[in-house]
C-alpha positions in Angstrom: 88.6 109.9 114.4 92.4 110.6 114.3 91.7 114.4 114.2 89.6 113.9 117.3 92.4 112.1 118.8 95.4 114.0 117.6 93.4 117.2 119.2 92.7 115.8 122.8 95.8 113.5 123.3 98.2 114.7 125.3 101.6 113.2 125.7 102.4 111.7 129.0 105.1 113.4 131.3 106.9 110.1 131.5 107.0 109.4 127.9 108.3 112.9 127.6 110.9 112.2 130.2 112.0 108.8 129.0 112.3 109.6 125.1 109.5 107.0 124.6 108.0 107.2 121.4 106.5 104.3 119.2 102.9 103.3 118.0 99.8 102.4 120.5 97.4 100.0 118.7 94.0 99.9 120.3 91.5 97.5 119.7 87.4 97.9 120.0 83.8 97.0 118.7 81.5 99.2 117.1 78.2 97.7 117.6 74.9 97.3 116.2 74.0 100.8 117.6 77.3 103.1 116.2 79.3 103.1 119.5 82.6 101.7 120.5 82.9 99.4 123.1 85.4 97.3 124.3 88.2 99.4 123.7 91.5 97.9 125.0 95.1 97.9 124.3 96.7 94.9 122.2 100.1 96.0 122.0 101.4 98.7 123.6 104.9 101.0 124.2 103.9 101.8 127.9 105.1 105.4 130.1 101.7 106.5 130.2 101.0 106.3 126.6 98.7 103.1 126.8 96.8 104.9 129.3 96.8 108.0 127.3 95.7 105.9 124.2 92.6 104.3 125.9 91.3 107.7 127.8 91.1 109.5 124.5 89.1 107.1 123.1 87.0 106.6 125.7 86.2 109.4 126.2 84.9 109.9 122.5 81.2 111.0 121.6 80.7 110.7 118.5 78.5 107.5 116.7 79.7 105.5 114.1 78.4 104.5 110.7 77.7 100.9 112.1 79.1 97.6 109.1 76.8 95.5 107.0 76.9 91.8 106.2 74.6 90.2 103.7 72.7 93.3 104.3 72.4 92.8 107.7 73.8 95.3 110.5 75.9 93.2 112.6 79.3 94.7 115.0 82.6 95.2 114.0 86.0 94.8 115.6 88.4 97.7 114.6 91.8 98.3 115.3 93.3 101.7 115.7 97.3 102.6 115.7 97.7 105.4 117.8 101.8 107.0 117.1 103.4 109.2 120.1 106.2 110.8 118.4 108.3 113.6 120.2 108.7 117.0 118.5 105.5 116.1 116.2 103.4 119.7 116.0 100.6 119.8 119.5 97.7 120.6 117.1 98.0 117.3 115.0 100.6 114.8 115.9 99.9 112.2 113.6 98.8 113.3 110.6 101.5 113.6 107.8 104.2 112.9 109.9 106.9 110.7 108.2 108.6 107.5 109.6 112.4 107.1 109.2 111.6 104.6 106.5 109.8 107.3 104.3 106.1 106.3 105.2 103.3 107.6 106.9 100.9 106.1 108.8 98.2 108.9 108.5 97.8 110.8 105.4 94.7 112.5 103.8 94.0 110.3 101.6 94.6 106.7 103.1 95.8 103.8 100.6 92.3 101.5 99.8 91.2 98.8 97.5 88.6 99.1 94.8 86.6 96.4 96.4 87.3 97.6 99.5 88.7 95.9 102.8 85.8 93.0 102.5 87.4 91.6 99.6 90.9 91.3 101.0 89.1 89.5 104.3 87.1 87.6 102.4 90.0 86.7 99.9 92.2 85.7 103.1 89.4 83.8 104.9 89.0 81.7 101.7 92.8 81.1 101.0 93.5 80.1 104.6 94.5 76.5 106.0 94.3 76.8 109.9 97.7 75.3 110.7 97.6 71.4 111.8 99.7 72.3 115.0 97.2 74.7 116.2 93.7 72.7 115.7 95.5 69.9 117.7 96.7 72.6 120.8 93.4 74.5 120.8 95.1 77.6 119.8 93.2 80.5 119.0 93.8 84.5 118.9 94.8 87.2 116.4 97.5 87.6 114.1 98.2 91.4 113.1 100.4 91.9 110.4 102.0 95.4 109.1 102.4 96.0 105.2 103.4 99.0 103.2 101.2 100.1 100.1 103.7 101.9 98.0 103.8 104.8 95.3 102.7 102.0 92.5 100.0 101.0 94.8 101.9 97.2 95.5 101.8 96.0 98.6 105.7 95.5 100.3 107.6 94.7 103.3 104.3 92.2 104.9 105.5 91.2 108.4 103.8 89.6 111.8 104.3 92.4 114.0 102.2 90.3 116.6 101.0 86.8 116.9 100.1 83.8 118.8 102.3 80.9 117.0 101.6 77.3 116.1 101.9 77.7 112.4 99.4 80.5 112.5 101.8 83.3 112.0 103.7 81.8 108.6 100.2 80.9 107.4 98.3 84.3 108.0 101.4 85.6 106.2 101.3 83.5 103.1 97.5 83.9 102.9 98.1 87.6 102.6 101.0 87.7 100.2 99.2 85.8 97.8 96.9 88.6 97.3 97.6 89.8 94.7 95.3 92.9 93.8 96.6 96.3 93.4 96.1 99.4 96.2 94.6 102.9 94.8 98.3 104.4 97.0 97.6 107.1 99.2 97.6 110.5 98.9 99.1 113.4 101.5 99.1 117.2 100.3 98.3 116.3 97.0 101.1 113.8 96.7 101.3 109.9 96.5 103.0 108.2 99.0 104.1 105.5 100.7 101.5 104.3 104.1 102.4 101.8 106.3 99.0 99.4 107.8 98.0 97.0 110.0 95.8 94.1 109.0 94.2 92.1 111.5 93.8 88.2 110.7 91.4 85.5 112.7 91.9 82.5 113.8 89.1 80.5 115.2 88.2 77.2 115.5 84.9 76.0 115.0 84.1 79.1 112.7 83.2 76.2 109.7 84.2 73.1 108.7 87.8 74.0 107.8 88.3 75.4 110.4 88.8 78.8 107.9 88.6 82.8 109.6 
């Protein structure tokens, strides 16, 4: 997927123009079937890139692998960062490029756990308390929040890069940081380094008794 993307994007005249640069992050569902739907921007850096972002993977035709729960096909909601980054090579402008902190956002080899990304849902969806404040203002949505897996495989520098309040932000953060099971780092060119991720986090009333996502 980001080879397909880092082949056909091309980078708007206006982001060009402006020196707009920064990192798209596209949401979509892949369904029961393999294919995306309802791709849309959730957060966005705007001069044509949003636009740019969403034709590209609209446009795509390949199928998908679709997920399994308790062995049962079901759809998935993925999110996708997109980076527009001036001066990045026209062939592939995301992969192995380096942020100013020393991170990458796509590498070869991308950081992963063991158990795999269930585990960490299913470890947050257990350790979560939807926040009083919340239940009692009906307050729903997505919290996304951006970590780095480092060299040692630890995860650092957890923040809410977007969320929707009420108590929900601190809470999808603590949830998170409790986890406390080590990364397999990634790898790019044969060498481990540092990746930077985005991890999205539900809230939803209703979803059980506790109100847990």
């Amino acid at each position: 997927m980001y080879s397909y993307v880092s082949k056909n994007m091309k980078y708007p005249n206006q982001a060009k123009n402006t020196g707009v640069e920064g990192r798209v992050f596209v949401e979509f569902v892949v369904n029961s079937s393999g294919e995306m739907e309802s791709i849309k921007v959730i957060k966005g850096i705007g001069a044509g890139c949003d636009a740019e972002s969403l034709r590209v993977l609209t446009e795509y035709q390949g199928t998908w692998t679709p997920a399994k729960h308790e062995g049962k096909i079901v759809n998935q909601k993925i999110i996708l960062p997109i980076s527009f980054q001036l001066g990045n090579d026209k062939e592939n402008p995301e992969l192995g490029k380096q942020n100013e902190d020393g991170t990458y956002n796509v590498v070869d080899q991308a950081a992963k756990l063991p158990g795999g990304m269930e585990s960490l849902y299913a470890y947050v969806g257990e350790n979560m308390k939807y926040p009083k404040q919340a239940r009692k203002l009906g307050v729903e949505g997505k919290v996304y929040i951006e970590f780095i897996v480092n060299e040692s495989g630890t995860v650092v520098s957890a923040k809410v890069i977007q969320g929707i309040g009420a108590g929900c932000d601190n809470e999808a953060l603590r949830a998170f940081k409790s986890y406390s099971k080590a990364w397999i780092p990634a790898k790019h060119d044969g060498k481990v380094v540092k990746q930077k991720m985005v991890l999205p986090v539900t809230f939803m009333l209703g979803k059980n008794k506790e109100g847990k996502s």
